[in-house]
DRENVO-32305 format. One record per atom (N, C-alpha, C): x, y, z; residue number from 1; residue in one letter; atom name. Coordinates in Angstrom, 3 decimals, decimal comma. Example, Ala and Ser with C-alpha at 12.3 -4.5 7.8 and 13.67 -1.06 7.14 Angstrom:
2
+----------+----------+----------+-----+--------+-------+
!     east !    north !       up ! num ! residu ! atome !
+----------+----------+----------+-----+--------+-------+
!   13,190 !   -5,690 !    7,800 !   1 !      a !     N !
!   12,300 !   -4,500 !    7,800 !   1 !      a !    CA !
!   13,200 !   -3,300 !    7,800 !   1 !      a !     C !
!   12,850 !   -2,250 !    7,080 !   2 !      s !     N !
!   13,670 !   -1,060 !    7,140 !   2 !      s !    CA !
!   12,900 !    0,030 !    7,870 !   2 !      s !     C !
+----------+----------+----------+-----+--------+-------+
This chain:
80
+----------+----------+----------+-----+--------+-------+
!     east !    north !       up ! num ! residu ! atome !
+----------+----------+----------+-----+--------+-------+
!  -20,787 !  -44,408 !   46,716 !   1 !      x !     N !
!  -20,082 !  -43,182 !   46,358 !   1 !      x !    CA !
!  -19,632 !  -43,268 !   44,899 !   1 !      x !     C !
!  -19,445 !  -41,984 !   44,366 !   2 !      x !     N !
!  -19,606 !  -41,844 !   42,906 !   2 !      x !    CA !
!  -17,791 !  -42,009 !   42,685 !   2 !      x !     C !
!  -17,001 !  -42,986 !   41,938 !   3 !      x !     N !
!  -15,827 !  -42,876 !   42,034 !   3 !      x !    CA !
!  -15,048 !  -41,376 !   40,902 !   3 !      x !     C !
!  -15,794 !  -41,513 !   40,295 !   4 !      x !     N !
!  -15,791 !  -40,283 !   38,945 !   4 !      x !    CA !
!  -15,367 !  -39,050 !   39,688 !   4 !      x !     C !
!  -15,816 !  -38,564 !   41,126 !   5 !      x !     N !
!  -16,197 !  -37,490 !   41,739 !   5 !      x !    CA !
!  -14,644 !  -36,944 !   42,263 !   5 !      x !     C !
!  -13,743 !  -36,083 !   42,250 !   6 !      x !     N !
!  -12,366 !  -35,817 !   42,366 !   6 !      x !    CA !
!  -12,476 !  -35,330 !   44,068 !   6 !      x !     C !
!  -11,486 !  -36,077 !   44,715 !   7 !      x !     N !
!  -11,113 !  -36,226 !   46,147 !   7 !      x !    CA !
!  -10,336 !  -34,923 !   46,548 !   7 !      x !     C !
!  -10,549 !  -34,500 !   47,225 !   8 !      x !     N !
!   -9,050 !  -33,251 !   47,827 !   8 !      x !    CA !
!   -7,524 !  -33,731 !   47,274 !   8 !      x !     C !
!   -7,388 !  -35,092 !   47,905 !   9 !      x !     N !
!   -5,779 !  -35,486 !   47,603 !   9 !      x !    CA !
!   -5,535 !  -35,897 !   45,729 !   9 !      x !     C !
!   -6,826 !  -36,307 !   45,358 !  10 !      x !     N !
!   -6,485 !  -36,514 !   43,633 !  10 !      x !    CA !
!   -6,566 !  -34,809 !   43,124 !  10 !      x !     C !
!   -7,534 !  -33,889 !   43,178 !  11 !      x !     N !
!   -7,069 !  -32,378 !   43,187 !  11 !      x !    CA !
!   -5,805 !  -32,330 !   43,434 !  11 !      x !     C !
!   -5,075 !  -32,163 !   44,577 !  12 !      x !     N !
!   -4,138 !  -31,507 !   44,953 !  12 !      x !    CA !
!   -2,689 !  -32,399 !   44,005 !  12 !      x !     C !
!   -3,272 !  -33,923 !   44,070 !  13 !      x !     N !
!   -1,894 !  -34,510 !   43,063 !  13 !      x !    CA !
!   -2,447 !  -33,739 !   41,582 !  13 !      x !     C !
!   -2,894 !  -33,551 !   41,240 !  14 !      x !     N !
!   -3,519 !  -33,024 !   40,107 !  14 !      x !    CA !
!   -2,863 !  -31,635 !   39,512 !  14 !      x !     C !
!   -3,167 !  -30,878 !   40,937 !  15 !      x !     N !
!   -2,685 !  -29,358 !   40,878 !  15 !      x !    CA !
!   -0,770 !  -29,201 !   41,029 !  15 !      x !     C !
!   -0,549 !  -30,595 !   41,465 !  16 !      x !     N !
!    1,095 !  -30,346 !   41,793 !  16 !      x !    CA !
!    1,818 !  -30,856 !   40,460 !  16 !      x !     C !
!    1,052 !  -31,270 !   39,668 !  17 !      x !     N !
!    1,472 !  -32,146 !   38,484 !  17 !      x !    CA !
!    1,395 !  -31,062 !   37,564 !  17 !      x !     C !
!    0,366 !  -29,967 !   37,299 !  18 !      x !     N !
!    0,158 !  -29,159 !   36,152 !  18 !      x !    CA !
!    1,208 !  -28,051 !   37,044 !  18 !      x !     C !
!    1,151 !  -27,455 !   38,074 !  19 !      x !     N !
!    2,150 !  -26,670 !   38,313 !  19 !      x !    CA !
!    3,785 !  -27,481 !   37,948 !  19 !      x !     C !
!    4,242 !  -28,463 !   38,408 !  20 !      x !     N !
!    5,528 !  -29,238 !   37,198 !  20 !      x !    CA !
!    5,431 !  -29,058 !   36,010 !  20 !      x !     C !
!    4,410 !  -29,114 !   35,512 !  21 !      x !     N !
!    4,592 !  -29,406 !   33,604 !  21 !      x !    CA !
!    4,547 !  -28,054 !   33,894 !  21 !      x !     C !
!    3,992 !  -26,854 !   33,869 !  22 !      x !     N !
!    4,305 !  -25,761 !   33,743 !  22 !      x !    CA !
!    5,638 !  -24,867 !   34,296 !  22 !      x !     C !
!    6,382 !  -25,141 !   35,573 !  23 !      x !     N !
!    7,209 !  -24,891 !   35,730 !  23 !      x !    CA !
!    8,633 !  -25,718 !   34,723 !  23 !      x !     C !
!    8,112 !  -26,816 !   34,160 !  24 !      x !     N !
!    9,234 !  -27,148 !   33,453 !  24 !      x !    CA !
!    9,370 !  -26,767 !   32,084 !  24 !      x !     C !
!    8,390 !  -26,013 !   31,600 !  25 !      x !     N !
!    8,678 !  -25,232 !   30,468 !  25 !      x !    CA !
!    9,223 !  -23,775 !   30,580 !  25 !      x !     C !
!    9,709 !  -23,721 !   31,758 !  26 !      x !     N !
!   10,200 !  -22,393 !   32,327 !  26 !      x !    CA !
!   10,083 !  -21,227 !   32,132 !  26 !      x !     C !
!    8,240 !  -21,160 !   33,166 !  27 !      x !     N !
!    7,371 !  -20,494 !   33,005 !  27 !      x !    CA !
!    6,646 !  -20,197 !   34,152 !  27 !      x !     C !
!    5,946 !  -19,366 !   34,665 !  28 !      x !     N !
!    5,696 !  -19,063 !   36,023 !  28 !      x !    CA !
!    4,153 !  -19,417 !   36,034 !  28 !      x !     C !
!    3,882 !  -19,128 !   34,679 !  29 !      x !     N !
!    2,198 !  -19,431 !   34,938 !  29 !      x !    CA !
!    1,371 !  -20,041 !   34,104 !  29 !      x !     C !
!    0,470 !  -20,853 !   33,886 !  30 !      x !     N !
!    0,028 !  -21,273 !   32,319 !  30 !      x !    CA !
!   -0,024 !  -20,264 !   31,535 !  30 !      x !     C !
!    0,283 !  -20,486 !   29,994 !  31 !      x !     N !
!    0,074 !  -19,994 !   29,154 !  31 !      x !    CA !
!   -1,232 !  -20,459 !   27,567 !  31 !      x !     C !
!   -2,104 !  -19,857 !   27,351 !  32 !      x !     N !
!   -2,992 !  -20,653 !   26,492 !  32 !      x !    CA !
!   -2,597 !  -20,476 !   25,456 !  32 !      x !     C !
!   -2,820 !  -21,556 !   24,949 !  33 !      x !     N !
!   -2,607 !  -21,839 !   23,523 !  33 !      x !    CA !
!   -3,393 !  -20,801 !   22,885 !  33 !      x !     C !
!   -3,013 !  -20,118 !   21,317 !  34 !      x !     N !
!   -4,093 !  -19,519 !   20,765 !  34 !      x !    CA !
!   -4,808 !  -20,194 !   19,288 !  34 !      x !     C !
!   -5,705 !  -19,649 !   19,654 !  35 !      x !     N !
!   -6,862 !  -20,232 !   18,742 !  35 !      x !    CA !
!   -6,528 !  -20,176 !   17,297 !  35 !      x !     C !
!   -7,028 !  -20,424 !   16,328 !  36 !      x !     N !
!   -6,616 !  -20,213 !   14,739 !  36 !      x !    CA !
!   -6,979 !  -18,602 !   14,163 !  36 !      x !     C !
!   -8,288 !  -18,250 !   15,226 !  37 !      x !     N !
!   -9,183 !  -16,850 !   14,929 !  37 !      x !    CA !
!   -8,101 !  -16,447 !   15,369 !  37 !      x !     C !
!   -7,384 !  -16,471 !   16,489 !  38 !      x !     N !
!   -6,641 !  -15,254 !   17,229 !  38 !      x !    CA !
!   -5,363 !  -15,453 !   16,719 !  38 !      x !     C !
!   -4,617 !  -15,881 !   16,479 !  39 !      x !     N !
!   -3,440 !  -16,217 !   15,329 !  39 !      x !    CA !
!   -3,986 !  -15,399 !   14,275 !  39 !      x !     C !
!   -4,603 !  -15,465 !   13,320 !  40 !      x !     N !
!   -5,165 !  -14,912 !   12,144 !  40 !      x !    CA !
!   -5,331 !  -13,288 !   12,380 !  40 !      x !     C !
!   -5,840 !  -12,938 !   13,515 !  41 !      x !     N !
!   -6,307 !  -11,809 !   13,848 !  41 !      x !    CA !
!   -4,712 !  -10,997 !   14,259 !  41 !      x !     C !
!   -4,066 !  -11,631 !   14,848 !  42 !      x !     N !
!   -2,558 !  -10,851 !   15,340 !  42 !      x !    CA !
!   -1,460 !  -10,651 !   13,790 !  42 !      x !     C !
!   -1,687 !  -11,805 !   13,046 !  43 !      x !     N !
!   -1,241 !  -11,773 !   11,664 !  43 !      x !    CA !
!   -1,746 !  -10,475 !   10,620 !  43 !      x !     C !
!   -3,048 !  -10,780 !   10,910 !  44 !      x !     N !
!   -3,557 !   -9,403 !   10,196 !  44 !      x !    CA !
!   -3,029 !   -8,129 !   10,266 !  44 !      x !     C !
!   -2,940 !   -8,156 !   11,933 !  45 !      x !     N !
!   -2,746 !   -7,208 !   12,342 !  45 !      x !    CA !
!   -0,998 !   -6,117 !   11,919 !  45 !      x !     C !
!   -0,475 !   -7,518 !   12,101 !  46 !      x !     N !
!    1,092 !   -7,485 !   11,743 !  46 !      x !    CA !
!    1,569 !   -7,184 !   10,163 !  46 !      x !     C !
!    0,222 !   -7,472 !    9,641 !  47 !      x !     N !
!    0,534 !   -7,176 !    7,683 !  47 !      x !    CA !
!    0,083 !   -5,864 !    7,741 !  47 !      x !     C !
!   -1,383 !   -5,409 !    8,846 !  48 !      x !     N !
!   -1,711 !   -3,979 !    8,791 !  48 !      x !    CA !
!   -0,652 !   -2,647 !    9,128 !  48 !      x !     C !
!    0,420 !   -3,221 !    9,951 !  49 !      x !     N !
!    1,551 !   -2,392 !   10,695 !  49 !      x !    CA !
!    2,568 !   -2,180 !    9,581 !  49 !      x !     C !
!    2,797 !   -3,033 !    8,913 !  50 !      x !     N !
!    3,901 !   -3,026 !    7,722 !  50 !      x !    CA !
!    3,629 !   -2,334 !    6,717 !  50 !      x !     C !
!    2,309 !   -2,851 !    6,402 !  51 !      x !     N !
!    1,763 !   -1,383 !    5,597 !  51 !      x !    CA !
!    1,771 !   -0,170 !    5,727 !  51 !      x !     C !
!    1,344 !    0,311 !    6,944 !  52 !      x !     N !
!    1,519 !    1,749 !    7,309 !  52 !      x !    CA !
!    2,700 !    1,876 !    7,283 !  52 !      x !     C !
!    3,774 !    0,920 !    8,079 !  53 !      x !     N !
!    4,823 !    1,434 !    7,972 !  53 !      x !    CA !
!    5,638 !    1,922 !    6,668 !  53 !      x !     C !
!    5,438 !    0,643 !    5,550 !  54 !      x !     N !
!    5,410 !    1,065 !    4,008 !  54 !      x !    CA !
!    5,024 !    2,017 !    3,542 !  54 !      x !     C !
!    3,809 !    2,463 !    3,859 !  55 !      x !     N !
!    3,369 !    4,078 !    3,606 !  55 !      x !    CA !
!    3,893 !    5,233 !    3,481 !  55 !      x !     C !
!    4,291 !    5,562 !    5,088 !  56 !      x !     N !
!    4,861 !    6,534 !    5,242 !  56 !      x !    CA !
!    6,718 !    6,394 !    4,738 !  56 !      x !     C !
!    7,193 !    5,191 !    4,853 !  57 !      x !     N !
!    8,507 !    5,060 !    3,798 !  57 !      x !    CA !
!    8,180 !    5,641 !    2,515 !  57 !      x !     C !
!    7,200 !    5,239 !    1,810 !  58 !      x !     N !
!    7,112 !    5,882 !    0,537 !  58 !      x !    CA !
!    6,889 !    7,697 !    0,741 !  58 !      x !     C !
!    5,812 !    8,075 !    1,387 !  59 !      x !     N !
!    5,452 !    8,924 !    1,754 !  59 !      x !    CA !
!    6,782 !    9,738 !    2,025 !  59 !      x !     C !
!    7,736 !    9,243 !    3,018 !  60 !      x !     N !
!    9,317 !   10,161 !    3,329 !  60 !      x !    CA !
!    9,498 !   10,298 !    1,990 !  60 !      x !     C !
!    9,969 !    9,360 !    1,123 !  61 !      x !     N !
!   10,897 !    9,294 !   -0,101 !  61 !      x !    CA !
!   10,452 !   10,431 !   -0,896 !  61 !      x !     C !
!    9,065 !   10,356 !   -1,196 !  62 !      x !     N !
!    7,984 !   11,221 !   -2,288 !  62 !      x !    CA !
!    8,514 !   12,860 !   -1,343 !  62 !      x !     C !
!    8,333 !   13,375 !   -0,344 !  63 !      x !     N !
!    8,783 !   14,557 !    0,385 !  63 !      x !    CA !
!   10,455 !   14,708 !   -0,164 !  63 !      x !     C !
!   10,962 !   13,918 !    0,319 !  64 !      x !     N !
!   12,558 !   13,797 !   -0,138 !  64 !      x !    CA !
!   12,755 !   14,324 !   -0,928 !  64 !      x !     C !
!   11,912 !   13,543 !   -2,412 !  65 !      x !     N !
!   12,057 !   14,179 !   -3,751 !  65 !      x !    CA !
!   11,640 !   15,070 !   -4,157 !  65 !      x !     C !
!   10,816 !   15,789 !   -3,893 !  66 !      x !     N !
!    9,809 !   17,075 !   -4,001 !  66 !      x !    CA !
!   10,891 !   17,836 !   -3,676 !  66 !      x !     C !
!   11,715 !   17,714 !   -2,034 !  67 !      x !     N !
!   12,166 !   19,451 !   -1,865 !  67 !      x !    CA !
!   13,737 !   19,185 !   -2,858 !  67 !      x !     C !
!   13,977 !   17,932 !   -3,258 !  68 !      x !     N !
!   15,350 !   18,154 !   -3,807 !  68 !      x !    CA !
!   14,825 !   19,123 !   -5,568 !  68 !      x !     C !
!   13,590 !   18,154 !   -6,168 !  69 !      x !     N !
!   13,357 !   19,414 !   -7,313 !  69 !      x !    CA !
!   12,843 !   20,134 !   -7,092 !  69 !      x !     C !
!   12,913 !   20,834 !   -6,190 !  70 !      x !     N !
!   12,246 !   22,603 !   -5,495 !  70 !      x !    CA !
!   13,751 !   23,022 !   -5,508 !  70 !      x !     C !
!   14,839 !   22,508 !   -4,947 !  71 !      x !     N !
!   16,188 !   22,959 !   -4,732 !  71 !      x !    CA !
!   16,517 !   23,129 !   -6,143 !  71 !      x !     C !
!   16,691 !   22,138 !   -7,035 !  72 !      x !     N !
!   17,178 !   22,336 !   -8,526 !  72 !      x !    CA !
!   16,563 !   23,357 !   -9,100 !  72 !      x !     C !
!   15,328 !   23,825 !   -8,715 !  73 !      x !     N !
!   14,200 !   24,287 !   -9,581 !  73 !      x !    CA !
!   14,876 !   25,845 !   -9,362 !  73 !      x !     C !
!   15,420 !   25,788 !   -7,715 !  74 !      x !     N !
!   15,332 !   27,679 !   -7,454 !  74 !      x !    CA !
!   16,764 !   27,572 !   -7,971 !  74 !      x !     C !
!   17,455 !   26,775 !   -7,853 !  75 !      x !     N !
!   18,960 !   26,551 !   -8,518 !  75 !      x !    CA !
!   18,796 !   27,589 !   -9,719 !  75 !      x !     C !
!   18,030 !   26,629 !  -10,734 !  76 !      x !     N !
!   17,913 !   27,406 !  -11,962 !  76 !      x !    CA !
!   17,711 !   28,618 !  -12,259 !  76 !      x !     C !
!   16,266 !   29,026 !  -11,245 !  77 !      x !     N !
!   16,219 !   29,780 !  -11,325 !  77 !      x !    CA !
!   17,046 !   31,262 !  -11,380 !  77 !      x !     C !
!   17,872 !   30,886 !   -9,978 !  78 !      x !     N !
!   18,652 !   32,025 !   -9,805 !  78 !      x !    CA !
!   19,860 !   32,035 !  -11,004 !  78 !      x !     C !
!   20,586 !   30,934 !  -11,438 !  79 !      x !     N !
!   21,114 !   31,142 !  -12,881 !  79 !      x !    CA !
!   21,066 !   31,852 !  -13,734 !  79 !      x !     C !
!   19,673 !   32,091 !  -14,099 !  80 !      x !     N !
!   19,167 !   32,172 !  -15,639 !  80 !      x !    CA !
!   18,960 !   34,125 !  -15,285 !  80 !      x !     C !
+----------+----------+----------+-----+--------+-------+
């Protein structure tokens, strides 16, 4: 018999050992590690969100300022 070959009872000590290390990081289920691609890819992603979000901040401000010299503008107008 091949000793290499995993028994029911070395499985099952096996399976009660990774369910411990996982319950002792107080956690219900494995969690995988992520890769360097998929790190990189969620990062990207997170510089792509800030940007837009930067965008449209500028984008408010630029509106902001437009209707305040539209306000000065009819200001004057009606003055003169």
């Amino acid at each position: 018999m091949n000793n290499n070959l995993m028994t029911i009872p070395k499985l099952r000590s096996i399976t009660h050992e990774l369910a411990a290390r996982v319950e002792a990081n107080g956690r219900s289920h494995p969690i995988p590690k992520l890769s360097a691609r998929a790190i990189a890819r969620l990062e990207a992603e997170a510089a792509r969100q800030a940007a837009i979000a930067e965008q449209q901040r500028e984008e408010s401000g630029m509106q902001q300022l437009a209707a305040k010299a539209a306000a000065i503008q009819q200001v004057a107008v009606e003055s003169s």
